[in-house]
N, C-alpha and C positions, 0 to 999 in steps of 0.2 A: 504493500500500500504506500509505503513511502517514495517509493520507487516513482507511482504516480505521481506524486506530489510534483516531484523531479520532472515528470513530462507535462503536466499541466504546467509549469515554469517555461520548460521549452518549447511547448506547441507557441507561444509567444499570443500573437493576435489573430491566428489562422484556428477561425471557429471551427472548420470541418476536424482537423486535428483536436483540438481541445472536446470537441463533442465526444468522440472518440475514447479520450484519455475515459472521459466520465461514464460511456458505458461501459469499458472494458473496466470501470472500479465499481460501478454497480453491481454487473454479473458478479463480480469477485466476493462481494460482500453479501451476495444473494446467497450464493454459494455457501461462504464463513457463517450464514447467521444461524441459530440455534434457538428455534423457539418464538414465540409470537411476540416476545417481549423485548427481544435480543434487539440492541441498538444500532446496530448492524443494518436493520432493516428499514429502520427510518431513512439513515445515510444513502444502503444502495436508492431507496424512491427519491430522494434529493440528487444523485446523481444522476439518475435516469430524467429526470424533470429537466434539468440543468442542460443535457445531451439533446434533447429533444428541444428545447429552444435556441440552442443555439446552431441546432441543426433538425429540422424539421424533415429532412430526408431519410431519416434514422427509421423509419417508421418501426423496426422489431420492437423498436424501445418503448412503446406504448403499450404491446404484449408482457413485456418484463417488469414494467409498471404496474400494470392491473395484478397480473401475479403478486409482486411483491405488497401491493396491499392488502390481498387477500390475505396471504401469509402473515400479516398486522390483524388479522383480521378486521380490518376496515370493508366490509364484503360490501356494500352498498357501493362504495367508492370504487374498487376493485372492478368488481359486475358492470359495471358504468364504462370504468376506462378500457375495458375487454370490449366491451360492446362496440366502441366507439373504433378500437382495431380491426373489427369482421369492415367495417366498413368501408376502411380505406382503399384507394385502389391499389396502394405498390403492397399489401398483404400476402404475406407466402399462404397458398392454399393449404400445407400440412399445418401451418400454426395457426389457422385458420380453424381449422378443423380441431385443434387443441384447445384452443380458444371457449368454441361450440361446448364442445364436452365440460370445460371448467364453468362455464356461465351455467350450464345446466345443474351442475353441481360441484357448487365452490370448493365444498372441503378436499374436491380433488388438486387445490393449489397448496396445502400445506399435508394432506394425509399421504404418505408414497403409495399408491395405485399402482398395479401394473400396469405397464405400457398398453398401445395396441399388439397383438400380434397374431400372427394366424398358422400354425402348422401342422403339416399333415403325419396323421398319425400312421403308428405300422399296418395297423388295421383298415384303411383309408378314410379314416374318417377326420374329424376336424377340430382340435383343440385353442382356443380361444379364450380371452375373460370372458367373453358372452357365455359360452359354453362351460367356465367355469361358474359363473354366477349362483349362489344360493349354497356353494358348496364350499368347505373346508379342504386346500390341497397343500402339496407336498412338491414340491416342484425339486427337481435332480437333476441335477447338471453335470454330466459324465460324459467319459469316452471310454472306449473300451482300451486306448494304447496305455490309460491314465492306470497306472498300480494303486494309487490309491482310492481310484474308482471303484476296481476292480474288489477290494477289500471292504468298500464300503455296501455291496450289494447282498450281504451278510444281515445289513443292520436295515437297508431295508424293506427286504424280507419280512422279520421281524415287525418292523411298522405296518406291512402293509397286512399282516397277518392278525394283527392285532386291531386296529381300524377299520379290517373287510367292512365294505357297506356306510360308512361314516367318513371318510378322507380321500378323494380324488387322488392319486400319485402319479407324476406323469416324470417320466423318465425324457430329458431334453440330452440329447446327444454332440457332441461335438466330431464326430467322426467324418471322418471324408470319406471312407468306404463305406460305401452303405450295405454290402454284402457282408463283412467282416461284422459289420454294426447287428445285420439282424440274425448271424449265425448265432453269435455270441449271445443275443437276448434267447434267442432258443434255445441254447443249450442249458442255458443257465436259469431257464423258468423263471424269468423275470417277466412276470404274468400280467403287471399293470402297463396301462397307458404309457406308450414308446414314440418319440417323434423323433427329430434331428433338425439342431436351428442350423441352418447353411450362415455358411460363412460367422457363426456363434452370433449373428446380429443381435437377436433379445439380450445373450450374455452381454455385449457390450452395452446397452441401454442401460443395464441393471445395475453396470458399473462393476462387473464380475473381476476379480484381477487373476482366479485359480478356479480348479475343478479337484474333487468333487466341491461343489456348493447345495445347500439345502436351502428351500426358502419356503418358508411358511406362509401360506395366506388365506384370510381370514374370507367369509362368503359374501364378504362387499369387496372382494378383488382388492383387498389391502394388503400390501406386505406387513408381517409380523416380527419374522427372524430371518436373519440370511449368517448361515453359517457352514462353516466347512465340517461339520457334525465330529471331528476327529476327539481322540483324548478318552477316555473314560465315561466323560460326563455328555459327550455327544449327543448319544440317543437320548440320554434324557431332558436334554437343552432343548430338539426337537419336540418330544414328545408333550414335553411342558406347554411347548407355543401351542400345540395342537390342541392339546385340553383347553387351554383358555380360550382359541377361536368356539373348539364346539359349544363352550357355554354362552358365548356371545348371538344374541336375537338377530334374526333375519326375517321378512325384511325390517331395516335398520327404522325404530318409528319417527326418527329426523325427515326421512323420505316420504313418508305418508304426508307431515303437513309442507310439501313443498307444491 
């Protein structure tokens, strides 16, 4: 952040630079903040404010604006200046469409949601949040070259053995062979929900940095836990998240009075 300071001193009187400094210190603080209270988030909307007047060409920065008020939970304000972003014409149609989705329902700007995503399962059918909706899952993120993947299909076994009927498990693949991929799930009677993200894109969305990863998520397509289940205490770090989703109501009664 000081760093910035430094270039907001050097962009001098060249506002397209200086606008510039102050979204790339927005995002950054968007980023660093923690929590609805975090002060952090007052500053990224001053900088985004700040960017956008002195450069009106910026348009994202009206998208990262509303977010970040939502995040304040200022949602009236937020819902407004989002609105005000579907609008424009230099709008990217994916953020666009994020946009849509957050106005429809805000707490999607400060809850972590799963992304969009759509892929096709071993059975050919079609795993998605829509498809996951209403349900409690287990999301695994493995390859078969991964040893400690390989190790973790032990535990879960176990999980899925234990939550038959209660818990979605969908086995997400990192594999380039897809022959190699669906021997090994045969062989190994790994009986749940089997896909492959090509080119790991959701992983990277997810901010994945290692495999195996575990991710809990709750029946409003929230993230709960993201862990690499390893150690002793693994399964039961997992198991934990899970129990606390199945106890949590769906649908959520925030949603009813909206």
């Amino acid at each position: 952040l000081h760093e910035d300071d430094h270039a907001l001193k050097a962009a001098g009187s060249n506002k397209k630079n200086e606008a510039n400094v102050h979204l790339a210190r927005g995002v950054l603080l968007s980023q660093m903040a923690n929590g609805s209270k975090d002060n952090k988030l007052r500053k990224a909307a001053a900088d985004f404010r700040e960017a956008l007047q002195l450069d009106p060409s910026l348009v994202g920065a009206n998208f990262d604006l509303g977010v970040v008020l939502l995040r304040e939970k200022r949602v009236a304000e937020g819902v407004a200046k989002l609105k005000s972003y579907v609008a424009l014409p230099g709008a990217a149609p994916a953020t666009v469409a994020q946009a849509r989705r957050i106005i429809a329902n805000p707490s999607r700007a400060w809850e972590p949601y799963l992304p969009d995503f759509s892929l096709a399962t071993l059975k050919g059918n079609t795993v998605s949040p829509a498809s996951l909706a209403g349900k409690v899952a287990l999301l695994d993120f493995w390859a078969t070259w991964c040893p400690a993947c390989r190790e973790s299909v032990a535990m879960v076994k176990d999980i899925a053995k234990h939550y038959k009927g209660r818990v979605e498990i969908v086995g997400i693949s990192d594999d380039g062979n897809r022959a190699a991929w669906k021997t090994y799930v045969a062989k190994h009677h790994m009986d749940w929900m089997q896909t492959i993200d090509p080119r790991f894109k959701l992983g990277t969305e997810l901010h994945l940095e290692f495999i195996p990863t575990f991710i809990v998520v709750d029946r409003r397509g929230i993230e709960r836990l993201q862990t690499d289940g390893s150690g002793i205490f693994g399964e039961a770090r997992i198991e934990n998240a899970i129990n606390k989703a199945l106890k949590q109501p769906y649908p959520d009664p925030a949603k009813k009075k909206q």
